[in-house]
C-alpha positions as CSV (number, residue, x, y, z in Angstrom):
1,X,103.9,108.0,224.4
2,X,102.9,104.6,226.3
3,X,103.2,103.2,222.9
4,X,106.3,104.2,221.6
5,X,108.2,103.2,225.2
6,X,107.0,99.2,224.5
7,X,108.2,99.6,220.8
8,X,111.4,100.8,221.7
9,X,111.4,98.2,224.4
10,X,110.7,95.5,221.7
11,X,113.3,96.5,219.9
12,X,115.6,96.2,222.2
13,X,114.7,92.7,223.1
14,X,115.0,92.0,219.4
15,X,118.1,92.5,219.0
16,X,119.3,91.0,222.0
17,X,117.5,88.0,220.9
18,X,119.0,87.7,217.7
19,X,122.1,88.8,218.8
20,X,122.4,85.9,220.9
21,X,121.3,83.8,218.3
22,X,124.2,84.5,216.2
23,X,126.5,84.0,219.3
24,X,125.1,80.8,220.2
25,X,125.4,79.7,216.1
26,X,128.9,80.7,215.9
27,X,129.8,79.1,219.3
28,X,127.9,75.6,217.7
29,X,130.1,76.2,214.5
30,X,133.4,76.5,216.2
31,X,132.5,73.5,218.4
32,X,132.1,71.4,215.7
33,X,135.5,72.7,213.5
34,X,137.4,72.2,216.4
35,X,136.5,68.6,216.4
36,X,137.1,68.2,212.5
37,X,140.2,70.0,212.6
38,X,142.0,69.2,215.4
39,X,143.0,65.8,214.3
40,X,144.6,67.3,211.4
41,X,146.9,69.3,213.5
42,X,150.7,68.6,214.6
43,X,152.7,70.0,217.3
44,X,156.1,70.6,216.4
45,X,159.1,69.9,219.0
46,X,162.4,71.1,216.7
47,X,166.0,69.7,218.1
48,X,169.6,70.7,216.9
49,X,172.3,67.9,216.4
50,X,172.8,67.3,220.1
51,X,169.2,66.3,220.3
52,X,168.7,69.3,222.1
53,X,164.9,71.0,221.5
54,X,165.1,74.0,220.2
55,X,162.2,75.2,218.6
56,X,158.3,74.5,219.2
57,X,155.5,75.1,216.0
58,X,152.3,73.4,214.7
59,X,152.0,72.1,211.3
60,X,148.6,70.5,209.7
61,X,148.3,67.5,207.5
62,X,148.6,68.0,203.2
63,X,148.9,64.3,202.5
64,X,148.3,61.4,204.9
65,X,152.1,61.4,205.5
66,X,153.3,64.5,204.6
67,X,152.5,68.1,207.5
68,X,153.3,72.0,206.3
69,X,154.5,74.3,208.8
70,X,156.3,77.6,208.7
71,X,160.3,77.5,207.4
72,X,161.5,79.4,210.2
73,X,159.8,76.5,212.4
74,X,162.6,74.0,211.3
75,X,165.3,76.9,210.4
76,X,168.6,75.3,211.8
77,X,167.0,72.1,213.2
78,X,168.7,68.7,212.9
79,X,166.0,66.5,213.7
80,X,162.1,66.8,215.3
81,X,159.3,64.9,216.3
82,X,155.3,65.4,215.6
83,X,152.6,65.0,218.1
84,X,149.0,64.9,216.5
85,X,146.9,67.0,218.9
86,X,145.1,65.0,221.5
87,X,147.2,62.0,220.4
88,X,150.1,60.7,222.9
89,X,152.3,59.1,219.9
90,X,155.0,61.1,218.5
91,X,156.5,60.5,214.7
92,X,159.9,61.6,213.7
93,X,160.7,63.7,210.7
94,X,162.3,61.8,208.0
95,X,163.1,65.0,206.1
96,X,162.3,67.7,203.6
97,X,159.9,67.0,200.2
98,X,159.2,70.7,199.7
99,X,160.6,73.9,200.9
100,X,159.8,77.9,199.8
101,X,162.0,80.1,201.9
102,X,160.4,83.4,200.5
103,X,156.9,82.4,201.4
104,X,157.9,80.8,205.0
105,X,156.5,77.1,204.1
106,X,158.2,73.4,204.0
107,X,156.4,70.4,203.8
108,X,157.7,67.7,206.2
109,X,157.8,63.7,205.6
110,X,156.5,62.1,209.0
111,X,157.8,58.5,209.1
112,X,155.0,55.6,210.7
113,X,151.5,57.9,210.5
114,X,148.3,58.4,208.4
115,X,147.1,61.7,208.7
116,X,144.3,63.0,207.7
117,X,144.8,65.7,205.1
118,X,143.0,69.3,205.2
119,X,141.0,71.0,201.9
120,X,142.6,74.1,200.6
121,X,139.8,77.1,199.9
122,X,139.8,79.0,197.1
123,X,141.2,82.0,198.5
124,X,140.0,84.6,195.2
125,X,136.8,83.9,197.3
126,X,137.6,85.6,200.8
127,X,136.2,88.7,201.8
128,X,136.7,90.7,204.5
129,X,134.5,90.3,207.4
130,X,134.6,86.6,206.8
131,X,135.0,84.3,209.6
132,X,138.4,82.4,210.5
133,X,139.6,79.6,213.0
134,X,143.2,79.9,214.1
135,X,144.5,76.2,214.8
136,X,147.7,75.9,216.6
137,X,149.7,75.1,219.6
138,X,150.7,78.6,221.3
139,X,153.4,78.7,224.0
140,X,153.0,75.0,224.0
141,X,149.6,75.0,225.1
142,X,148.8,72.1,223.0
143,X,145.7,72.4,220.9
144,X,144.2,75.7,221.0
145,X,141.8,77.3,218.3
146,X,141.1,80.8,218.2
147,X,138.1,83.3,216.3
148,X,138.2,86.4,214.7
149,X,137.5,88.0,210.8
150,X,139.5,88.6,207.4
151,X,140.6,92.1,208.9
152,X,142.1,93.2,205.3
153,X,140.0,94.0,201.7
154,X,143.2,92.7,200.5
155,X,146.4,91.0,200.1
156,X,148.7,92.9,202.8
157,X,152.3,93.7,201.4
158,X,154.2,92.5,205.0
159,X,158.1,93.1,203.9
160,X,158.5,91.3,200.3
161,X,155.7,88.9,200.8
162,X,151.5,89.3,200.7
163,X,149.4,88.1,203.7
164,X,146.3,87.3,204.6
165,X,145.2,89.5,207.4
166,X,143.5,88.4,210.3
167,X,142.2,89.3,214.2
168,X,142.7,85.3,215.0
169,X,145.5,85.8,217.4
170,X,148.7,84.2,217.1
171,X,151.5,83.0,219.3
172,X,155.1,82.0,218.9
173,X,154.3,78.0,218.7
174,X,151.2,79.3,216.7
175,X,153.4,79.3,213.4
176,X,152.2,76.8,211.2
177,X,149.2,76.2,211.9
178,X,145.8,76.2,209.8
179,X,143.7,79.2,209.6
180,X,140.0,77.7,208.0
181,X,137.1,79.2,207.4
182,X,133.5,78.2,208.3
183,X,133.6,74.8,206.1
184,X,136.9,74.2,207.7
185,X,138.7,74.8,204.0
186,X,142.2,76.4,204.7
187,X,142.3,80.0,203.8
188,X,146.6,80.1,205.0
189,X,149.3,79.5,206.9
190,X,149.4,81.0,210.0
191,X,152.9,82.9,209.9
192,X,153.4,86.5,211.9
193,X,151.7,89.1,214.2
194,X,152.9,92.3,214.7
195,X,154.0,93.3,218.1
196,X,153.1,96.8,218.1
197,X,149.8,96.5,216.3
198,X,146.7,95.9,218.1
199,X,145.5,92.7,216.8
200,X,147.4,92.4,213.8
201,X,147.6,88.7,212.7
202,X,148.9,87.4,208.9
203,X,148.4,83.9,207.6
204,X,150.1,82.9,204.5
205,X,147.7,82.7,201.5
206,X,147.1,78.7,200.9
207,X,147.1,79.4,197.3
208,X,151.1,79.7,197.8
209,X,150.8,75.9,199.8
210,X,148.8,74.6,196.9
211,X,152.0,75.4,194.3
212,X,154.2,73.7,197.1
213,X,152.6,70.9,197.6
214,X,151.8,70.2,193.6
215,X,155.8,70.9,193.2
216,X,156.8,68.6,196.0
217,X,159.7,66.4,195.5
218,X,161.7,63.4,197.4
219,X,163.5,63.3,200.4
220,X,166.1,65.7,201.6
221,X,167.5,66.0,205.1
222,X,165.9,68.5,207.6
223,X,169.5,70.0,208.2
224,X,169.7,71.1,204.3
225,X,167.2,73.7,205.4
226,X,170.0,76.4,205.4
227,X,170.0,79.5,207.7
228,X,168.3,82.6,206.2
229,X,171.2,84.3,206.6
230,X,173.4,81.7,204.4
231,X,173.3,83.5,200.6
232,X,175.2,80.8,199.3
233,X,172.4,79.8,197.2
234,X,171.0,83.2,196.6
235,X,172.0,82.8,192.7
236,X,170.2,79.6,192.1
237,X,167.9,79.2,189.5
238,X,164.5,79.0,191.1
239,X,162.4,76.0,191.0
240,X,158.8,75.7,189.0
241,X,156.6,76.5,192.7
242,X,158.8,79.3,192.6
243,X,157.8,80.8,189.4
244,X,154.6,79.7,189.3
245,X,153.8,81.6,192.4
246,X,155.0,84.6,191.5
247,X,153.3,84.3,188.2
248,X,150.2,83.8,190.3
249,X,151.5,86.9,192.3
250,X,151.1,89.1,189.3
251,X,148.3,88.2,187.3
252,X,145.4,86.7,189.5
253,X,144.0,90.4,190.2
254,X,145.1,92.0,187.1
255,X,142.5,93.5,184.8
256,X,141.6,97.0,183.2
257,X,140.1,98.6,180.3
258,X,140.7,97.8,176.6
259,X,138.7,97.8,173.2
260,X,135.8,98.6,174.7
261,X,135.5,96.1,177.5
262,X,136.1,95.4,181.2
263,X,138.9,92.9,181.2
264,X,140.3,90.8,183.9
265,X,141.9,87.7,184.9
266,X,139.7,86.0,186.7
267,X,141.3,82.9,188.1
268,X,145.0,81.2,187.8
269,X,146.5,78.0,189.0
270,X,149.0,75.7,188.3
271,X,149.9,71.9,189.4
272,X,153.0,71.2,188.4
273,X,153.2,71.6,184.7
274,X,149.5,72.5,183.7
275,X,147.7,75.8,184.1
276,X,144.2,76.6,184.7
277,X,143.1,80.4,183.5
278,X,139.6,82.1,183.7
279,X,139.7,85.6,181.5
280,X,136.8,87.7,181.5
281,X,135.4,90.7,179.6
282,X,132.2,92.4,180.1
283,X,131.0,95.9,178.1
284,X,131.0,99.2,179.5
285,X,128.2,100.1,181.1
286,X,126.0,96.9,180.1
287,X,125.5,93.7,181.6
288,X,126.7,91.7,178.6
289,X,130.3,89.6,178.6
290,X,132.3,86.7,178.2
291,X,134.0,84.3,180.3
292,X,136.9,82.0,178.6
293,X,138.1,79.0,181.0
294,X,141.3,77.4,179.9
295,X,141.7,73.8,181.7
296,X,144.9,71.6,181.6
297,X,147.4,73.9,179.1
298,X,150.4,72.2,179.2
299,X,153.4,74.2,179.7
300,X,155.9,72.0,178.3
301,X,154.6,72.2,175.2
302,X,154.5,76.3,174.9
303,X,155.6,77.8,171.4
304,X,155.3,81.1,171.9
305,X,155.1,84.0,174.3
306,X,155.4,87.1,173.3
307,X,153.6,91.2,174.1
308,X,150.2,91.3,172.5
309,X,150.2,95.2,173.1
310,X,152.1,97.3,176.0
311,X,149.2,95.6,178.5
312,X,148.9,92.0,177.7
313,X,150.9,89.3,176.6
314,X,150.2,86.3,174.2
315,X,150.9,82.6,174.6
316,X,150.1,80.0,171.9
317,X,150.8,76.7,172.1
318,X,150.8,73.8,168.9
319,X,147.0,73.7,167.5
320,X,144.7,72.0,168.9
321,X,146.8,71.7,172.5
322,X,143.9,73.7,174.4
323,X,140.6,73.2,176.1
324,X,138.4,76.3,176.0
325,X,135.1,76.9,177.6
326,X,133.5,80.3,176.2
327,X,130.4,81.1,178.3
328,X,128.3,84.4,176.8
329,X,126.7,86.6,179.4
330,X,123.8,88.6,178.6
331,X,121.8,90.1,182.3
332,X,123.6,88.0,184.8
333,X,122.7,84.9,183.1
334,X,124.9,82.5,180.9
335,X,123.4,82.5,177.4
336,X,125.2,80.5,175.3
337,X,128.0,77.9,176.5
338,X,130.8,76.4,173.7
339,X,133.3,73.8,174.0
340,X,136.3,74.4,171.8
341,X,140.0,73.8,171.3
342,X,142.4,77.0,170.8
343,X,146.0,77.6,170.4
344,X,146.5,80.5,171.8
345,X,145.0,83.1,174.2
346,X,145.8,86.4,176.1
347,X,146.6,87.6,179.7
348,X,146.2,91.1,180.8
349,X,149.4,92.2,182.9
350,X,148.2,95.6,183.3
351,X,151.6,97.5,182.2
352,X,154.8,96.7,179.4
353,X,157.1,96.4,182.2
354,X,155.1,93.2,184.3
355,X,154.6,91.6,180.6
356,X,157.9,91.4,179.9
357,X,158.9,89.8,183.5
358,X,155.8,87.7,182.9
359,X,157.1,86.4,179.5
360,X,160.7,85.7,180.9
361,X,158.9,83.9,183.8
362,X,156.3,81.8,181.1
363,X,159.9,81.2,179.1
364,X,161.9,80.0,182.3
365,X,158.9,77.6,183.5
366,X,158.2,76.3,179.8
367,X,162.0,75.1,179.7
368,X,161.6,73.7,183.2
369,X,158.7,72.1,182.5
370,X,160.2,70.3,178.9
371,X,163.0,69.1,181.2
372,X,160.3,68.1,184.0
373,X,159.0,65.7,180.8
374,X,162.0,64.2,179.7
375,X,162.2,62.5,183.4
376,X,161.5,59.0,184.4
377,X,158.3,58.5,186.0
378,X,160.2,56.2,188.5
């Protein structure tokens, strides 16, 4: 009996021990984010046309001169300053370069500064459980960073958009501000909590950013950021970040069952007029597949798009238009690698109903995108 009390004992001290250890590990990580992060971050001070302020946010840094923040940050604003956090200068806001009402974001010229941008991560690679940093500026309280998890296995469905969802808390004067993970890669936007919940944080997926800021254009006048409540543009054709994220939207975690295999789409992204796509099949029950990668397709140059089935659709494009890397799988390892050009390929949309709003959407951007080519690149 002795014996078993100083096991237990042991054990106990154990896990303290390493408990601690972790606390003291994660304290050291978010010491050191904090001081890479930080000078990436803006503070927001909105004013209407009597130079009145109006509205406080945060914003981070996507190009040296260029900060994101949320649209309802500078929703009815006539002018605004930016404070870099732990900085005294301010720099105004020459205007507007890119703007996506449905997903809350606008990208914001800063006139006078060199910022330094933040890394977008990957965000088909979050998980829940994973740790997040919450950067922002809270009830004015000028540079605050906050902890918590991923608290969703998925993409949260928050009124017509999908959110990240997080236990970082967030404040009004929180919106816009970068929620990183542990490399200090930006994971999303930080947008919403709901009041009622206990906890319950979103941040806007930076895969939605990444479209924006690849889609950018020039200068427009922060008070042609209309009112949500203005429909006067609500028939407008919408523009290629548009599209392209709700093309994203609908395929990136499509997959299913078909001829045998384990299909999915494994990856999607566009910048501007090019697409990247990763497709993936793997056998029933064995550990033997393939892995197509698709780098640079050019959408301008799209000849066809069409149903290849009621559960995929087709796209082919003039011969020879298309890198392809095929990678075979055979027990977790790659077996054989080939480097090839293709015309054509599949996507799985899961249904006949998506395909067919898929293949409108591919249509829509591939005539934007011919028009996007016939520009001056002045």
């Amino acid at each position: 009996m002795p014996e078993l009390n100083i096991t237990n004992f042991q054990r106990i001290v154990l896990v303290l021990v390493l408990s601690l250890g972790y606390s003291v590990a994660s304290a050291q990580d978010a010491r050191l984010i904090a001081k890479n992060i930080f000078p990436s971050v803006v503070m927001l001070e909105m004013r209407d046309d009597k130079n009145r302020p109006i509205k406080f946010g945060s914003g981070f840094f996507v190009r040296p001169d260029v900060v994101v923040t949320n649209y309802h940050v500078i929703e009815g604003a006539s002018d605004g300053y930016a404070k870099i956090v732990g900085k005294p200068a301010t720099y105004q806001i020459e205007g507007i370069v890119g703007i996506d009402k449905r997903k809350d974001l606008a990208l914001l010229k800063l006139k006078g500064v060199v910022g330094r941008p933040l890394a977008l991560a990957d965000i088909s690679k979050i998980e829940v459980g994973q740790e997040v940093f919450a950067f922002g500026n809270p009830k004015g309280l000028e540079g605050t960073i906050s902890t918590g998890i991923i608290s969703g296995s998925s993409l949260r469905k928050v009124g017509n958009e999908n959110l990240i969802q997080i236990t970082a808390p967030i404040s009004p004067g929180s919106s816009g501000g970068p929620v990183v993970n542990r490399k200090g890669e930006v994971i999303g936007v930080a947008v919403a909590s709901l009041k009622d919940g206990q906890n319950l944080n979103f941040a806007v997926p930076s895969s939605y950013l990444a479209l924006l800021v690849a889609d950018s254009k020039g200068i427009t006048a922060l008070s042609s950021a209309r009112r949500s409540g203005d429909t006067s543009t609500a028939n407008s054709q919408p523009s290629l970040g548009e599209i392209t994220a709700w093309i994203v939207d609908k395929l990136v975690v499509t997959g299913g069952t078909g001829r045998g295999f384990d299909e999915k789409n494994e990856y999607l992204a566009f910048n501007n007029c090019t697409m990247d796509f990763v497709y993936s099949d793997r056998l029933d029950d064995a550990d033997y597949g393939h892995r197509w990668t698709y780098k640079e397709v050019k959408l301008g140059t799209v000849k066809n798009v069409s149903p290849d089935g009621d559960q995929r659709i087709w796209l082919e494009f003039p011969s020879d238009s298309v890198r392809v890397k095929r990678d075979e799988y055979f027990q977790g390892r790659v077996a054989k690698t080939e480097n090839y050009r293709h015309f054509g390929f599949q996507m799985w949309v899961g249904d006949k109903e998506t395909g067919l709003r898929v293949i409108k959407a591919f249509e829509q951007l591939a005539k934007l995108c011919k028009e996007e080519t016939k520009k001056e690149p002045f």
